[in-house]
DSSP file (Angstrom, degrees, kcal/mol; ACC not computed):
  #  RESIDUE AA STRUCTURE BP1 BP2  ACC     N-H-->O    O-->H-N    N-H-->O    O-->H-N    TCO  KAPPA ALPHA  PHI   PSI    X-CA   Y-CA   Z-CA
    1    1 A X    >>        0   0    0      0, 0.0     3,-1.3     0, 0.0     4,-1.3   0.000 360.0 360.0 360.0 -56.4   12.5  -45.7  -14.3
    2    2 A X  H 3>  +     0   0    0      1,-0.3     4,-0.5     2,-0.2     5,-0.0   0.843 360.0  51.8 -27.2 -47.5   13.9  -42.8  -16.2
    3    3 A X  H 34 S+     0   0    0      1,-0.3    -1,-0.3     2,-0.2     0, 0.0   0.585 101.9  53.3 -90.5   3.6   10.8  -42.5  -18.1
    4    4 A X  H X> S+     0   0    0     -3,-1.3     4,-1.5     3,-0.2     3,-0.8   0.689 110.8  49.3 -93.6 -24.3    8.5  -42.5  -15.5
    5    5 A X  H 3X>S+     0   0    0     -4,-1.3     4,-1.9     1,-0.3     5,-0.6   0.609 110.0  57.2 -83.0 -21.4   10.6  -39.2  -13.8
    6    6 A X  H 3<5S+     0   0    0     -4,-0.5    -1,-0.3    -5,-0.3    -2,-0.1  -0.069 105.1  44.9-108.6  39.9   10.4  -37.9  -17.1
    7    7 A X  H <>5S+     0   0    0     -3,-0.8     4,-1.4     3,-0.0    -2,-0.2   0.498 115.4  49.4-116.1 -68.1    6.5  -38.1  -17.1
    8    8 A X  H >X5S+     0   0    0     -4,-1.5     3,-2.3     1,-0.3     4,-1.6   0.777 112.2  44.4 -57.2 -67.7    6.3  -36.7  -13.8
    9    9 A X  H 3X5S+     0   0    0     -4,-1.9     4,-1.1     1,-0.3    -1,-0.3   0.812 113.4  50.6 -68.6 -33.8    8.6  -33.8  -14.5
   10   10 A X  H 3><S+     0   0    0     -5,-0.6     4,-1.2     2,-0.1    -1,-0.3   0.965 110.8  57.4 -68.7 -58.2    6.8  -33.2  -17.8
   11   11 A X  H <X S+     0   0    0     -3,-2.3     4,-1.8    -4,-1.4     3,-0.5   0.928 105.1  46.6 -35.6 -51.8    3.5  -33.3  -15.5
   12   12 A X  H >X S+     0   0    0     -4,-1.6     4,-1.9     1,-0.2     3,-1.6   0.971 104.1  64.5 -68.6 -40.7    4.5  -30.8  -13.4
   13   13 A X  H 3< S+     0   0    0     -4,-1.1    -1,-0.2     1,-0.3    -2,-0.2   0.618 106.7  44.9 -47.2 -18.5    5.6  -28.3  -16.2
   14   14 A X  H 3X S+     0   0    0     -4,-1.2     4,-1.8    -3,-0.5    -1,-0.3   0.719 104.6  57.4 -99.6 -21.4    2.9  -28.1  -17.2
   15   15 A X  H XX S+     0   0    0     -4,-1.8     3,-1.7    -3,-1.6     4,-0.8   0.999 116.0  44.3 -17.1 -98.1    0.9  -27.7  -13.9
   16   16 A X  H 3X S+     0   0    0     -4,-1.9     4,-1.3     1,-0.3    -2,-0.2   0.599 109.9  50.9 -41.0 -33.6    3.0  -24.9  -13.3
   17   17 A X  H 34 S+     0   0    0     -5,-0.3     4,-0.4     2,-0.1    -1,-0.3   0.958 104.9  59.9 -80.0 -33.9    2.8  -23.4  -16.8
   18   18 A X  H XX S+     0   0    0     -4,-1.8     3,-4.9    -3,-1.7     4,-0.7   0.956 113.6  36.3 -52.7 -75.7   -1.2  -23.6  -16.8
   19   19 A X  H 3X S+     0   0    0     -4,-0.8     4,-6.2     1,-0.4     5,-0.2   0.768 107.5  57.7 -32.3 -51.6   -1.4  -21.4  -13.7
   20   20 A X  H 3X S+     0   0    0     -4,-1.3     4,-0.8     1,-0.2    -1,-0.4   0.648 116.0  41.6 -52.1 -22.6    1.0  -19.4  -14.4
   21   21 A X  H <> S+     0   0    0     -3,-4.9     4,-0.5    -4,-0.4    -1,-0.2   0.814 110.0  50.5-103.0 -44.1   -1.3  -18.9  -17.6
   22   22 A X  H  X S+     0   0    0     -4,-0.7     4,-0.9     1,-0.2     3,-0.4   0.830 104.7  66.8 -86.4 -26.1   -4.7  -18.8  -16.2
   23   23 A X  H >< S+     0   0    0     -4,-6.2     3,-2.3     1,-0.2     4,-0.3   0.978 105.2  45.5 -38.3 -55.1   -2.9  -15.7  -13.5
   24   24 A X  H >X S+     0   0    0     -4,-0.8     3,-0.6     1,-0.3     4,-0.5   0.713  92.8  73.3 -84.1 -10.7   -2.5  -13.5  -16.5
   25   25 A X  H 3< S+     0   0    0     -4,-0.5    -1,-0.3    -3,-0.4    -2,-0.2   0.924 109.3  34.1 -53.1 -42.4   -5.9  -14.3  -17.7
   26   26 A X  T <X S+     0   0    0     -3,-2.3     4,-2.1    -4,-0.9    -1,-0.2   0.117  89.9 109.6-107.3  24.0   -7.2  -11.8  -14.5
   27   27 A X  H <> S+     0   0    0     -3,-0.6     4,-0.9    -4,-0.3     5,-0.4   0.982  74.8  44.8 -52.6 -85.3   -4.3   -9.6  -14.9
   28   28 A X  H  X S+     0   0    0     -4,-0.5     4,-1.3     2,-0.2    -1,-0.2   0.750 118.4  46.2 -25.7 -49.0   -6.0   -6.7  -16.2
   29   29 A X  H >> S+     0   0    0      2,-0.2     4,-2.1     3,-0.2     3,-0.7   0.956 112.3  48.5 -20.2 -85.2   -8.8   -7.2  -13.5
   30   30 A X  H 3< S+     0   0    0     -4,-2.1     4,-0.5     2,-0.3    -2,-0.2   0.944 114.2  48.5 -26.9-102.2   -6.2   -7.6  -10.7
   31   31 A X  H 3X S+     0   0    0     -4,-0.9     4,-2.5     1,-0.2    -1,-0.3   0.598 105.9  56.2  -9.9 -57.3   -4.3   -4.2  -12.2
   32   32 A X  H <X S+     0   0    0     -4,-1.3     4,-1.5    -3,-0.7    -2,-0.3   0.967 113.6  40.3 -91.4 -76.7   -7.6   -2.5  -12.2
   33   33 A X  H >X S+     0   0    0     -4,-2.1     4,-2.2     2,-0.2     3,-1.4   0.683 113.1  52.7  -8.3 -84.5   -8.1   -3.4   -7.8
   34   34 A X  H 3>>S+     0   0    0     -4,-0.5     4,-2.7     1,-0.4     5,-0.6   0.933 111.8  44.1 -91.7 -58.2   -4.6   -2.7   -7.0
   35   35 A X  H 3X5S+     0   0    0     -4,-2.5     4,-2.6     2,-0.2    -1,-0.4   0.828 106.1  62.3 -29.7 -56.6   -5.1    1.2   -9.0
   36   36 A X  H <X5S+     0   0    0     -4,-1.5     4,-4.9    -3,-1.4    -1,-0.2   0.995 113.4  40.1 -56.0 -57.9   -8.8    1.8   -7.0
   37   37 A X  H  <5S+     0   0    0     -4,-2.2    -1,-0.3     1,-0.2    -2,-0.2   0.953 113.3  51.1 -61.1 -36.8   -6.3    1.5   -3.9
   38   38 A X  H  <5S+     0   0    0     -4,-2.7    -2,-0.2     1,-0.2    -1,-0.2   0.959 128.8  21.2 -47.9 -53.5   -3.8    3.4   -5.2
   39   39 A X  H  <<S-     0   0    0     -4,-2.6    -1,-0.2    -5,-0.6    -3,-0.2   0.779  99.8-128.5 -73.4 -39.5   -6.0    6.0   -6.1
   40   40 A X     <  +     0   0    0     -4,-4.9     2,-0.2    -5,-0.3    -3,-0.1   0.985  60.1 136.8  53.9  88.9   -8.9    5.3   -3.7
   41   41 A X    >   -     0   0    0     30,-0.1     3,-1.0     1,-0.1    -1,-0.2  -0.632  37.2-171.0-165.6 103.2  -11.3    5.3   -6.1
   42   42 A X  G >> S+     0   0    0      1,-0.2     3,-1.7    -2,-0.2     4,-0.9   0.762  77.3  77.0 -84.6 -37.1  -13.8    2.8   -6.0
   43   43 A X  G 34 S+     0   0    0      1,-0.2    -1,-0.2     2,-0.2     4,-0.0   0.455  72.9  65.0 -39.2 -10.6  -15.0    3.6   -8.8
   44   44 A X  G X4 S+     0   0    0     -3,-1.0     3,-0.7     1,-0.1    -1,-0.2   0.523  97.6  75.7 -88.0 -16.7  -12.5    2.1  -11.4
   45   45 A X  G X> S+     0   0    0     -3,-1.7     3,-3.1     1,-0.2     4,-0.7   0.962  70.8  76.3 -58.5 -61.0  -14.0   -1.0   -9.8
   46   46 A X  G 3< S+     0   0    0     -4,-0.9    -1,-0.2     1,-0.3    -2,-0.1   0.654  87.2  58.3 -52.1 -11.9  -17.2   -1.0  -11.3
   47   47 A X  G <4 S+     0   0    0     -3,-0.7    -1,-0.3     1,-0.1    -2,-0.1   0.418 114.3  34.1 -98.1  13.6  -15.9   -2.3  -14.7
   48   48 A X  T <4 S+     0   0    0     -3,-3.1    71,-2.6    -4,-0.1     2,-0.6   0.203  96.3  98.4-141.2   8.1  -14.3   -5.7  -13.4
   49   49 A X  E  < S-a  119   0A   0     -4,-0.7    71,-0.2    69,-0.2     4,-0.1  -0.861  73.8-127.0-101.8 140.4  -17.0   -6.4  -10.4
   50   50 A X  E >   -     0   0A   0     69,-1.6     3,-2.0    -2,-0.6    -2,-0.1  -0.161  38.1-107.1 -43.9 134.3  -20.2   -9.2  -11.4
   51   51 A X  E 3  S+     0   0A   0      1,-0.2    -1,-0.1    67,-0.0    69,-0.0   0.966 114.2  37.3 -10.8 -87.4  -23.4   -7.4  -10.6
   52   52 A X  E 3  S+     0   0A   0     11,-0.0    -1,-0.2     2,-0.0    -2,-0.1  -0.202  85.9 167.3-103.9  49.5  -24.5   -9.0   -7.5
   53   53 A X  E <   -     0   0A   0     -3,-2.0     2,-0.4    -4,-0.1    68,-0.2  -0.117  21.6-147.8 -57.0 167.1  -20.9   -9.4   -6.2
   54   54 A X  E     -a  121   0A   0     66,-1.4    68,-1.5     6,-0.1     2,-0.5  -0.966   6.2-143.5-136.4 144.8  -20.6  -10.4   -2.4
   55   55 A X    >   -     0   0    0     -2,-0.4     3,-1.6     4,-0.3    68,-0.1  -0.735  36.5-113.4-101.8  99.0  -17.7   -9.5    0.4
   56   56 A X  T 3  S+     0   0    0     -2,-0.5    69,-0.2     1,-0.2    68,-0.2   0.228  96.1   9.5 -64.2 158.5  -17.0  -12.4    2.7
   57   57 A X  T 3  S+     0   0    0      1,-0.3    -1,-0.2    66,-0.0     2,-0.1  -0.044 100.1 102.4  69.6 -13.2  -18.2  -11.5    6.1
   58   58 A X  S <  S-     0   0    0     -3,-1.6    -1,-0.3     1,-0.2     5,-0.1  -0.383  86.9 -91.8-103.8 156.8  -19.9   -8.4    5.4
   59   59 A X    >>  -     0   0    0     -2,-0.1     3,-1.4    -3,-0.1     4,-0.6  -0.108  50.7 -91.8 -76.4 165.7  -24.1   -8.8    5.3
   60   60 A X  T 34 S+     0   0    0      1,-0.2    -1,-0.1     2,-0.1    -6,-0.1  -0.584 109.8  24.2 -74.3 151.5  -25.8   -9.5    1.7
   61   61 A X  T 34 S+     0   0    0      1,-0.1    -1,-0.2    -3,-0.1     3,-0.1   0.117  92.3  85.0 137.8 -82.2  -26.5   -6.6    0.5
   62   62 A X  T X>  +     0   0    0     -3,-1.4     3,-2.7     1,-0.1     4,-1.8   0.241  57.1 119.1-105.3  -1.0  -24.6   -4.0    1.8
   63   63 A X  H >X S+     0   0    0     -4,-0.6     4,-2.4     1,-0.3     3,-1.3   0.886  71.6  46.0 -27.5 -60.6  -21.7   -4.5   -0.7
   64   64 A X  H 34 S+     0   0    0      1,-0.3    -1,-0.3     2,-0.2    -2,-0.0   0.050 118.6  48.3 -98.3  31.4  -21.4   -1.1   -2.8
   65   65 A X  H <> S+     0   0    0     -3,-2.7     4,-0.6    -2,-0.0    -1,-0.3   0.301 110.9  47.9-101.9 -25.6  -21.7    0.8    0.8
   66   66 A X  H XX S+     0   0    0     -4,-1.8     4,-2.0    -3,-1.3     3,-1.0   0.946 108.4  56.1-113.2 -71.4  -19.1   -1.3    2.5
   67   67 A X  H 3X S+     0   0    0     -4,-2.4     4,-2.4     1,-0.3     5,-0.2   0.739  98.6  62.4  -4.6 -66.9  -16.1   -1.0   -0.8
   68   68 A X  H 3> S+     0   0    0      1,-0.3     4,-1.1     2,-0.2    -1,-0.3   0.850 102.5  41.5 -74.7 -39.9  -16.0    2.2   -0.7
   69   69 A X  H <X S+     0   0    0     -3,-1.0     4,-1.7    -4,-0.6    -1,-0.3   0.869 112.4  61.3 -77.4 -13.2  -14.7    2.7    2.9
   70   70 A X  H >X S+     0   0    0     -4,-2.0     3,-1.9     1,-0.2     4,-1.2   0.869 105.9  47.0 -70.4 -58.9  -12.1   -0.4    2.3
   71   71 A X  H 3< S+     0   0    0     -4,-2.4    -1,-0.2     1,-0.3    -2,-0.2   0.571 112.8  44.2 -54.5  -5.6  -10.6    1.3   -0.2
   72   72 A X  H 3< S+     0   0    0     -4,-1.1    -1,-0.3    -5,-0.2    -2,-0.1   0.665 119.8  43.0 -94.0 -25.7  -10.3    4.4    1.6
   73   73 A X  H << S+     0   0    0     -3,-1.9    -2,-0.2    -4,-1.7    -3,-0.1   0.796 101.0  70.8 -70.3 -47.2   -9.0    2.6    5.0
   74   74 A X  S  < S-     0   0    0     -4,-1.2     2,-0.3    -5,-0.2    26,-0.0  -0.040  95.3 -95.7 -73.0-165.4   -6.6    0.2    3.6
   75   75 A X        -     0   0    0     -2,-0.0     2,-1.2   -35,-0.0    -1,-0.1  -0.615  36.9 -90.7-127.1 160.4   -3.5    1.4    2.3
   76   76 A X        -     0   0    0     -2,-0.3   -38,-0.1   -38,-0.1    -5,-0.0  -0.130  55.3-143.7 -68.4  27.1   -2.3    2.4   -1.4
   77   77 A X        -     0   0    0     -2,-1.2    23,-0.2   -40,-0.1     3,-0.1   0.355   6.5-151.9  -3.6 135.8   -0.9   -1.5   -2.0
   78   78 A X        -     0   0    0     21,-1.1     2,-0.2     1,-0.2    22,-0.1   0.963  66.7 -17.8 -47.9 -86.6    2.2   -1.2   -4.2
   79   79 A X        -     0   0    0     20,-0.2    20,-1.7   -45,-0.1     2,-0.3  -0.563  56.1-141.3-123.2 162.1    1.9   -4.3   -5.7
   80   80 A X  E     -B   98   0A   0     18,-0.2     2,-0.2    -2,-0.2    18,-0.2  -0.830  10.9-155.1-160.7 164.3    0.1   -8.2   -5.4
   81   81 A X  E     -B   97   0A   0     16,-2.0    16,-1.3    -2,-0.3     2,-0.2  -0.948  20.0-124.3-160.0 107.3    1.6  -11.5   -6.2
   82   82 A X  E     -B   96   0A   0     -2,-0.2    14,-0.4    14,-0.2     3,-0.1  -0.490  22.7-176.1 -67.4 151.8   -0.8  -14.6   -7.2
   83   83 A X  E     -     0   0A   0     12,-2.1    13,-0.2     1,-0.2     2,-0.2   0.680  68.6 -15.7-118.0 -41.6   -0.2  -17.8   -4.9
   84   84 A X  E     -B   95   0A   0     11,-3.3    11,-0.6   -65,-0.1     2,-0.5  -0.809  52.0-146.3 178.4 145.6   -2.5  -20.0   -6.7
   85   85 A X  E     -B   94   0A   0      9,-0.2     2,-0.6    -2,-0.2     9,-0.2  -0.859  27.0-174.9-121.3 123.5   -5.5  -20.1   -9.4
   86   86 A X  E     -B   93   0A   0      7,-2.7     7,-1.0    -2,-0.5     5,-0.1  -0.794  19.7-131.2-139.2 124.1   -7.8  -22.6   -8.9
   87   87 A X  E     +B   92   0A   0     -2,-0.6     2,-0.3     5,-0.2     5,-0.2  -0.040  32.6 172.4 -46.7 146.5  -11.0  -23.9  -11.0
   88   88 A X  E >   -B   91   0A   0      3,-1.3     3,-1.8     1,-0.2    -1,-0.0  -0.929  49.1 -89.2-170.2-177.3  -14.1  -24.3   -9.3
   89   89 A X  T 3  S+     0   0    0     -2,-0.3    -1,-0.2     1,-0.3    -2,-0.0   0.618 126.0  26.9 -41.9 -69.5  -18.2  -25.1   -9.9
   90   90 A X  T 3  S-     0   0    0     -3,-0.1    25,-0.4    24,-0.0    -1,-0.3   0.553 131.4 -65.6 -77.4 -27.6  -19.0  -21.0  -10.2
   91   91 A X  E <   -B   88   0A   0     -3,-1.8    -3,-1.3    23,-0.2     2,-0.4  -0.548  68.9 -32.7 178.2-111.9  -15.8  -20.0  -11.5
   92   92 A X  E     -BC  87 113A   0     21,-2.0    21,-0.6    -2,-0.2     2,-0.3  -0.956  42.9-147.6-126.4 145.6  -12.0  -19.5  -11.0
   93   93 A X  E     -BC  86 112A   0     -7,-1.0    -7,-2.7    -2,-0.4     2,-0.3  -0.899   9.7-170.6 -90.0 130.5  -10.3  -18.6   -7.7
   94   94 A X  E     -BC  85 111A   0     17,-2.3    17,-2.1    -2,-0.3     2,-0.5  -0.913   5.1-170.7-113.7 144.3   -7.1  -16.4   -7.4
   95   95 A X  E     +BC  84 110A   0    -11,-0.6   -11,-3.3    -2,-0.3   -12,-2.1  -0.958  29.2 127.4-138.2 131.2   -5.8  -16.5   -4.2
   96   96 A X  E     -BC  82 109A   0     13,-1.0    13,-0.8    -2,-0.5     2,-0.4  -0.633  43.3-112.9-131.1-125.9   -3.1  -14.0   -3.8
   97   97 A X  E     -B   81   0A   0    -16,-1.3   -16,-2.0    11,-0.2     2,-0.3  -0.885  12.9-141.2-156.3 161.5   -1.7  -10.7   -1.6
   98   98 A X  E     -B   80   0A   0     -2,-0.4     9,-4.2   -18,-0.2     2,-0.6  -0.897  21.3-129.4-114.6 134.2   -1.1   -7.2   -2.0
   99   99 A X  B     -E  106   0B   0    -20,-1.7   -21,-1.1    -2,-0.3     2,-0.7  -0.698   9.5-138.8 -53.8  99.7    1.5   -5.8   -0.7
  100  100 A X     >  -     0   0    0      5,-9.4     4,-2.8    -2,-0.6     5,-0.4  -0.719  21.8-132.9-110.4 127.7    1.2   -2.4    1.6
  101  101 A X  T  4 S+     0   0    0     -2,-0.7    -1,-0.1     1,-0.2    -2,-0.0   0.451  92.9  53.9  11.6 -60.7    4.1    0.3    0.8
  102  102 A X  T  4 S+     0   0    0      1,-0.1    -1,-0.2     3,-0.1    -2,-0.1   0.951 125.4  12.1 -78.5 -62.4    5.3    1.1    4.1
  103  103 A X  T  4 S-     0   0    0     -3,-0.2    -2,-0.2     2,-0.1     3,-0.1   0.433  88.6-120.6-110.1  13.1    6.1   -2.2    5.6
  104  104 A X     <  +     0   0    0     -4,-2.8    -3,-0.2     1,-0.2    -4,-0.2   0.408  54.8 169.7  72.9 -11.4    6.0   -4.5    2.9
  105  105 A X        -     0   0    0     -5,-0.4    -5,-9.4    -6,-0.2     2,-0.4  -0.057  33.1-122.9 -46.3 137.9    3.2   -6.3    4.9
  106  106 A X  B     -E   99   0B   0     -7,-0.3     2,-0.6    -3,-0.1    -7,-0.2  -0.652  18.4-166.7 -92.1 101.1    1.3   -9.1    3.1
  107  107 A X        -     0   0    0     -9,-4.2    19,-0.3    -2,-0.4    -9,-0.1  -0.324  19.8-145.5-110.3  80.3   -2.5   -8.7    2.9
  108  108 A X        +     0   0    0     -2,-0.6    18,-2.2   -11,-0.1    19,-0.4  -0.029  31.0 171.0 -61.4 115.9   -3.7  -12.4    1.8
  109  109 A X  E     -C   96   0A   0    -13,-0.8   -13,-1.0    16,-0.2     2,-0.3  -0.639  23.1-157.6-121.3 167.7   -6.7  -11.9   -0.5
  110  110 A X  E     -CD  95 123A   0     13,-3.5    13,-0.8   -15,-0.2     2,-0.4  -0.999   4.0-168.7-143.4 144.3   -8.8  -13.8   -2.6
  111  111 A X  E     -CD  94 122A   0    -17,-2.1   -17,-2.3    -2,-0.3     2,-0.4  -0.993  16.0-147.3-151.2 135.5  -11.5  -13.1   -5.9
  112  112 A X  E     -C   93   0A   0      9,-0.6     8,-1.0    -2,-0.4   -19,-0.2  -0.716  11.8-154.8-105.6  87.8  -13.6  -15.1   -7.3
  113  113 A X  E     -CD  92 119A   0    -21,-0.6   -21,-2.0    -2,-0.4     6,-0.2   0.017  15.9-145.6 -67.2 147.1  -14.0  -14.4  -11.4
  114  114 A X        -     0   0    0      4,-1.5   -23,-0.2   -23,-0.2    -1,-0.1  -0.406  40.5 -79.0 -95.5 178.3  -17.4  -15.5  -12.6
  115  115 A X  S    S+     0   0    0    -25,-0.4   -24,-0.1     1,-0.2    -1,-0.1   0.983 139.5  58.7 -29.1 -59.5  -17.9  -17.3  -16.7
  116  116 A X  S    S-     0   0    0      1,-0.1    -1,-0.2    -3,-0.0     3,-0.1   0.814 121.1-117.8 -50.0 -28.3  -17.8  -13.5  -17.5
  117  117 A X  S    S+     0   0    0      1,-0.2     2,-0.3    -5,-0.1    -1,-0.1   0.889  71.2 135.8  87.8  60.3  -14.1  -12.9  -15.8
  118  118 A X  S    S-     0   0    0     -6,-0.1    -4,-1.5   -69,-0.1     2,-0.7  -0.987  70.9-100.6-137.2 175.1  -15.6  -10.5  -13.3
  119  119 A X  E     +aD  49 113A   0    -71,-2.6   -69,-1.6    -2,-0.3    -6,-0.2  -0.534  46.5 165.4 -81.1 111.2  -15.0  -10.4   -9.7
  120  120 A X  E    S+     0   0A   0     -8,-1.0   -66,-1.4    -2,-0.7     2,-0.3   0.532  76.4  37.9 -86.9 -11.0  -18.1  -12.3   -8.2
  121  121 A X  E     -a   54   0A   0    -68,-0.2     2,-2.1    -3,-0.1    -9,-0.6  -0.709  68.1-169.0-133.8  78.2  -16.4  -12.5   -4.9
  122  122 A X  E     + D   0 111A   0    -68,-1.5     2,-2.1    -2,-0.3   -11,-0.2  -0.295  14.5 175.4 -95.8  87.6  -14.3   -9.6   -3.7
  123  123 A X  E     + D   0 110A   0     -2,-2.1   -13,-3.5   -13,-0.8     3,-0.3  -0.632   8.5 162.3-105.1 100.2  -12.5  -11.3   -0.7
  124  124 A X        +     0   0    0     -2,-2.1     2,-1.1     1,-0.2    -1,-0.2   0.817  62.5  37.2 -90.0 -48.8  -10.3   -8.6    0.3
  125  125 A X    >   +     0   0    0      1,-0.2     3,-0.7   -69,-0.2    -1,-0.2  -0.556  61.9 165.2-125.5  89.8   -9.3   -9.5    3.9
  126  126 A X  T 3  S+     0   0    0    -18,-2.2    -1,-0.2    -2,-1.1   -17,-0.2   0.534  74.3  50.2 -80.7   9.5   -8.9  -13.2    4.0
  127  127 A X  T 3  S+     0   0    0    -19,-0.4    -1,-0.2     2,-0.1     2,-0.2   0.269  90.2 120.4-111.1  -3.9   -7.0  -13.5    7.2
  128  128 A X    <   -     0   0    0     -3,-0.7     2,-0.3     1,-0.0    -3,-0.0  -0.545  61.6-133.0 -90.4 136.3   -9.5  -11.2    9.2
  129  129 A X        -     0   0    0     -2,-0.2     2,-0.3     2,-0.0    -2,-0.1  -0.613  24.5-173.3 -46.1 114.5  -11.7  -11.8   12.3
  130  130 A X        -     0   0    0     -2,-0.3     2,-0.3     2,-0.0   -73,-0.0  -0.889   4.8-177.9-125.0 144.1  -15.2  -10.4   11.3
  131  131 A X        -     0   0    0     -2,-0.3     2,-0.7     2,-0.0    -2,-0.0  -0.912  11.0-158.4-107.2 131.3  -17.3  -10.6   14.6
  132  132 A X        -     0   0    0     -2,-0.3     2,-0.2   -74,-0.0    -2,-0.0  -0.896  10.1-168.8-134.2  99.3  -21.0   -9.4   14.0
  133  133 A X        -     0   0    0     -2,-0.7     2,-0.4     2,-0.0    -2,-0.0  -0.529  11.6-145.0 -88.3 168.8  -22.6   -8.3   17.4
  134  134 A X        -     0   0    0     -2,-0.2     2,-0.4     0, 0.0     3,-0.1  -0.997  12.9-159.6-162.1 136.6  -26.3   -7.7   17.4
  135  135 A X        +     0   0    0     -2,-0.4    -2,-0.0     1,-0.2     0, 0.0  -0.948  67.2  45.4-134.5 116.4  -27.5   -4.9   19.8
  136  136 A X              0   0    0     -2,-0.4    -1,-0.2     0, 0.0     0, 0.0   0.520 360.0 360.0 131.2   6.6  -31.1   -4.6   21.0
  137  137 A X              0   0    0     -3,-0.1    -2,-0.1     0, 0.0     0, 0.0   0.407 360.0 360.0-140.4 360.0  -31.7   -8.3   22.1
């Protein structure tokens, strides 16, 4: 019985250590976001997004129009905090929040790093309502 609690607990440590290991892999990345807000300069962006990155909800497309006004709208995030890094077919997922300044409010985001480690997926506001009306029909 002992040793089987001392498998588990061995299991988990290592769970935990991996993430904790693959976060710091898109640290630098991660840094390089939370500055563009700071700064509101979408431009520091361009050296950690994939090409034909996408923003969920927003039309295909219209990405590198669309950036540039979050990062002038949202607020200068202090800080972000990963919640959990998880493998999948196209690449890794980080799912964490930034942090905004004034009220410590929690803006739960997500990125998806391609082979290359670059953002293929910039899913900034994962907790948002996007409604798409369509005007002329």
């Amino acid at each position: 019985m002992t040793t089987k609690i001392i498998y588990f607990v061995f299991a988990l440590l290592v769970s935990v250590a991996g993430t904790a290991q693959d976060s710091t892999k898109f640290e630098p990345q991660l840094n390089t976001v939370l500055k563009a807000f700071q700064n509101q300069d979408v431009s520091k962006l361009n050296t950690v997004l994939a090409e034909n990155f996408t923003i969920a909800g927003m039309p295909k497309g219209f990405e590198k129009q669309i950036l540039p006004q979050l990062v002038e709208q949202l607020p200068p995030f202090d800080s972000y905090k990963v919640t959990k890094v998880k493998e999948e077919t196209n690449g890794t997922r980080v799912y964490l929040y930034f942090v905004e300044p004034k009220t410590k409010e929690q803006v739960t985001s997500n990125f998806l790093f391609n082979k290359k480690n670059k953002i293929q997926e910039f899913n900034l506001l994962d907790d948002s309502e996007i409604t798409t009306q369509v005007i002329g029909q």
